[in-house]
Every structure is written in structure tokens, then in C-alpha cells.
C-alpha positions as CSV (number, residue, x, y, z in Angstrom):
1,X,0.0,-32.9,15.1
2,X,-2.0,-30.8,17.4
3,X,0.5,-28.3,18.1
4,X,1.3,-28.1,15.0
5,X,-2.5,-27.3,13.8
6,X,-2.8,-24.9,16.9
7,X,0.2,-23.2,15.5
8,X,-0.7,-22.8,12.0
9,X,-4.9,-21.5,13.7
10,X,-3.3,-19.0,15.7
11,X,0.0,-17.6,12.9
12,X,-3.5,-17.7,10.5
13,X,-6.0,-15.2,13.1
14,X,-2.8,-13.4,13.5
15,X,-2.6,-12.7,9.8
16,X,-6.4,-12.1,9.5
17,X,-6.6,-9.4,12.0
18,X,-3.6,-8.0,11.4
19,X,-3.9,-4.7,9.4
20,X,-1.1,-3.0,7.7
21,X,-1.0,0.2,5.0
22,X,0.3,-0.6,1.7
23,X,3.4,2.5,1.0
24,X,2.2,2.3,-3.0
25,X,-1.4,3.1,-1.8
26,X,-0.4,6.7,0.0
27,X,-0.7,9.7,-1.9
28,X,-1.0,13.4,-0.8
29,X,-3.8,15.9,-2.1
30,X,-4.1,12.0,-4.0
31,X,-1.6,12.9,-6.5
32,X,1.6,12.9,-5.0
33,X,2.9,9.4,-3.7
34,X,5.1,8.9,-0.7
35,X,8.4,8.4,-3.2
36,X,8.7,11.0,-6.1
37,X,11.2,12.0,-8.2
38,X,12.3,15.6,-7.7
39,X,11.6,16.8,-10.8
40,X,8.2,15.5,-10.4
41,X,7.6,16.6,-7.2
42,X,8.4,20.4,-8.3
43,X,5.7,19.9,-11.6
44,X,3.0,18.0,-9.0
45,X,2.9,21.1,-6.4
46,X,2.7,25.1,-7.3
47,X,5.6,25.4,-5.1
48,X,8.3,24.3,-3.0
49,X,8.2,26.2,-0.1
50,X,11.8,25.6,0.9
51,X,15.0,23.1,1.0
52,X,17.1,23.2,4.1
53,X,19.6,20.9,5.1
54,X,19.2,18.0,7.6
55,X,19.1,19.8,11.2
56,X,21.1,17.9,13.8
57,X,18.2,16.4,15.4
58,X,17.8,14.0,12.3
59,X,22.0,13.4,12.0
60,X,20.9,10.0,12.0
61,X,18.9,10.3,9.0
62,X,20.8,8.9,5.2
63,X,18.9,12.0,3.2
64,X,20.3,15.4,2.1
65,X,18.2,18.0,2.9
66,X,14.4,18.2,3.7
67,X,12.2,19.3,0.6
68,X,9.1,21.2,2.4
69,X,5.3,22.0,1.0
70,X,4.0,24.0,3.7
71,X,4.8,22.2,7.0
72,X,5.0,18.6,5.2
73,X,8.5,17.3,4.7
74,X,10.4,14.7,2.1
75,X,13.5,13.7,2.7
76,X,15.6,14.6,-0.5
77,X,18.5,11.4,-1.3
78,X,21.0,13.7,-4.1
79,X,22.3,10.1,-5.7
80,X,19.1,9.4,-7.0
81,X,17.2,12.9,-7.3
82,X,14.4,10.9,-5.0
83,X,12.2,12.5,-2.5
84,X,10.6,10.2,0.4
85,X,7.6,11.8,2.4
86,X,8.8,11.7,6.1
87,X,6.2,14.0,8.1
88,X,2.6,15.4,7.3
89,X,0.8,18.1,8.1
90,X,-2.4,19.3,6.9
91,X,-2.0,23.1,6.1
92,X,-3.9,24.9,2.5
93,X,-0.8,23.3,0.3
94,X,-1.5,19.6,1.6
95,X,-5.2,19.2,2.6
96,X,-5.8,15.5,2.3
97,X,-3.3,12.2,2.8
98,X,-5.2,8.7,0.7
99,X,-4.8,5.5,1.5
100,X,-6.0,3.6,-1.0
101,X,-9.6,5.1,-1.0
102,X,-9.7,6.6,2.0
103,X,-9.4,10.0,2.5
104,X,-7.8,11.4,5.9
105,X,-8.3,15.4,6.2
106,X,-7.2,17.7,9.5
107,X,-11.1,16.9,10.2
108,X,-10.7,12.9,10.6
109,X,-11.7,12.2,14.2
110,X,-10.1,9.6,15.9
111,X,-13.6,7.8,15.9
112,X,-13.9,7.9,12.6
113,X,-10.0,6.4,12.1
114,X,-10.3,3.8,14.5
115,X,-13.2,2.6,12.2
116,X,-10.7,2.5,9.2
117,X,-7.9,0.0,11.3
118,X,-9.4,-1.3,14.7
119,X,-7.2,-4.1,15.6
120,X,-4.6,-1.1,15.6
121,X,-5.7,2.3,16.6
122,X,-8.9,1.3,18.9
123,X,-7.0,3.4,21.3
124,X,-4.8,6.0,21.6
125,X,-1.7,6.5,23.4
126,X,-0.5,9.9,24.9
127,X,2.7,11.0,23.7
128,X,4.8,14.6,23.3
129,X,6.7,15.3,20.4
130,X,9.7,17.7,20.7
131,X,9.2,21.0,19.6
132,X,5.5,20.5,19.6
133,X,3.1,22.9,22.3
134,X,0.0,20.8,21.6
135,X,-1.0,17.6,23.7
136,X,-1.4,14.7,21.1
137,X,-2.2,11.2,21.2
138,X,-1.3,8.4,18.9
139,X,-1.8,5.1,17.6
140,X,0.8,3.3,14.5
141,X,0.1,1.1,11.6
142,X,2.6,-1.3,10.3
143,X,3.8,-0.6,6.4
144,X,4.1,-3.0,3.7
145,X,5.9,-3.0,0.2
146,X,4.4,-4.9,-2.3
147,X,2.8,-7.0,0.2
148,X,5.4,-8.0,1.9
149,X,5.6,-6.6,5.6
150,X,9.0,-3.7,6.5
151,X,10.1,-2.5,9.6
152,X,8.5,1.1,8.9
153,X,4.9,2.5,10.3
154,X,2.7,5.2,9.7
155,X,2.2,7.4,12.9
156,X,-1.0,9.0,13.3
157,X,-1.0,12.0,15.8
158,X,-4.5,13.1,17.0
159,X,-4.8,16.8,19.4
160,X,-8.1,17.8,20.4
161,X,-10.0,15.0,18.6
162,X,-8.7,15.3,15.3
163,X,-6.2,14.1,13.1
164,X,-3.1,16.8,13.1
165,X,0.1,15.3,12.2
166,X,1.2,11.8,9.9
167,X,4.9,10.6,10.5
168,X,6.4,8.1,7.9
169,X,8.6,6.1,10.7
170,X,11.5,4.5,9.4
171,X,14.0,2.5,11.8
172,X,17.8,3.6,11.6
């Protein structure tokens, strides 16, 4: 019986400190939510600023063709005329990223952030993304969908300080 209790105390801390983003609760410029219809997306934003197809770098990915506002990308699915937010960038077409009511702007510091999810992004790891000249560092948040906990994270990239690049990670 006392394993059992010392099981349920520490699966019960683990769920306590444990923070995750809910995917309903992200919207850009806090209009625009991380899965849009097409159609929609096209009346929610002045313009499109392009469509290409998937470069081979992404052959792995299931979508179409990337729909891109400024630098920020959705991944465009054909079948279902569906747009999925894969990358962020904060640029003067997409200037601010909610969650819920907070606001992250290309002015979020990552002292500022870590007070928004400390249990996750207390720290920040180094890292170099491809294609990328700037040094960045990074922490992830686990996503959930209707509560319920997916195998997707939100990856924050910081350079000099501040907040520079979002990544909607999805594993394939």
C-alpha cells in the first residue's frame, strides 16, 4: 500500500508541475489560430505572400505546399483546404503569437518567458538551425489537444536575448 501511495504522490507532483500549451489557445496577431481553413486564412491576413511547394528538406512532411505570411509558414494539406502553422517569425505581417492571454512579441526576453513556464524553459539550450547565421538558444513546451497531452511541442528560439523564431514540432 505504500508503493502504491508513493506512486500515485509522485505521478500527482509530476502532473502539477508539469506545464504544457493548449494548440486551441495559439493564435497569431490573436486572430489567426494554429489550424485555419484556406479560405479563411486568405480573408484573416492582407496578403499571402507566397505558396511554394514542399522543398526537399521537409520530404518527410504529409502537407502540399507551404502557405507563407512574411517569413511565417503553414503547411497547406489540398484534401481538406486546411492550413497548419508550422514556423513563426515575427516580421511587420505577424507581430505577436497568444497563448491564451499571453502575448509573446520579437521583444519577449527570455527572462520574461521563463516566468510564463518555469518547470520548462528555466534554461536554455544552445542549438543551430540549418540555414540560420544567428546563434540561438532554445527551450520546448509539450502541446495538448483538448487537454489531452500529443507527441507535438512548441519550440521557442531565443538570439541575443530575445525571442526570434516559434517552431510548431510535429513527430513523423
Amino acid at each position: 500500500m505504500r508503493t502504491f501511495l508513493s506512486i500515485v504522490f509522485t505521478w500527482i507532483s509530476i502532473s502539477v508541475n508539469a506545464q504544457s500549451i493548449e494548440l486551441t489557445d495559439i493564435k497569431l496577431n490573436g486572430i489567426i489560430p494554429y489550424k485555419i481553413d484556406f479560405m479563411e486564412l486568405k480573408s484573416s491576413i492582407k496578403q499571402i505572400d507566397s505558396i511554394k511547394s514542399i522543398p526537399e528538406l521537409m520530404d518527410i512532411s504529409t502537407a502540399d505546399s507551404l502557405v507563407y505570411i512574411g517569413k511565417t509558414y503553414f503547411e497547406f494539406y489540398t484534401d481538406s483546404q486546411k492550413c497548419e502553422l508550422n514556423v513563426v517569425y515575427f516580421d511587420e505581417k505577424i507581430i505577436e503569437l497568444n497563448i491564451g492571454k499571453i502575448t509573446l512579441t520579437n521583444k519577449t526576453t527570455e527572462k520574461v518567458f521563463s516566468k510564463y513556464f518555469k518547470s520548462d524553459c528555466n534554461s536554455t539550450e544552445p542549438v543551430n538551425l540549418y540555414g540560420e547565421s544567428d546563434k540561438f538558444k532554445t527551450c520546448k513546451i509539450p502541446l495538448t489537444l483538448k487537454g489531452e497531452l500529443t507527441d507535438n511541442q512548441l519550440l521557442f528560439f531565443f538570439s541575443d536575448g530575445k525571442l526570434k523564431r516559434i517552431d510548431l514540432w510535429k513527430p513523423n
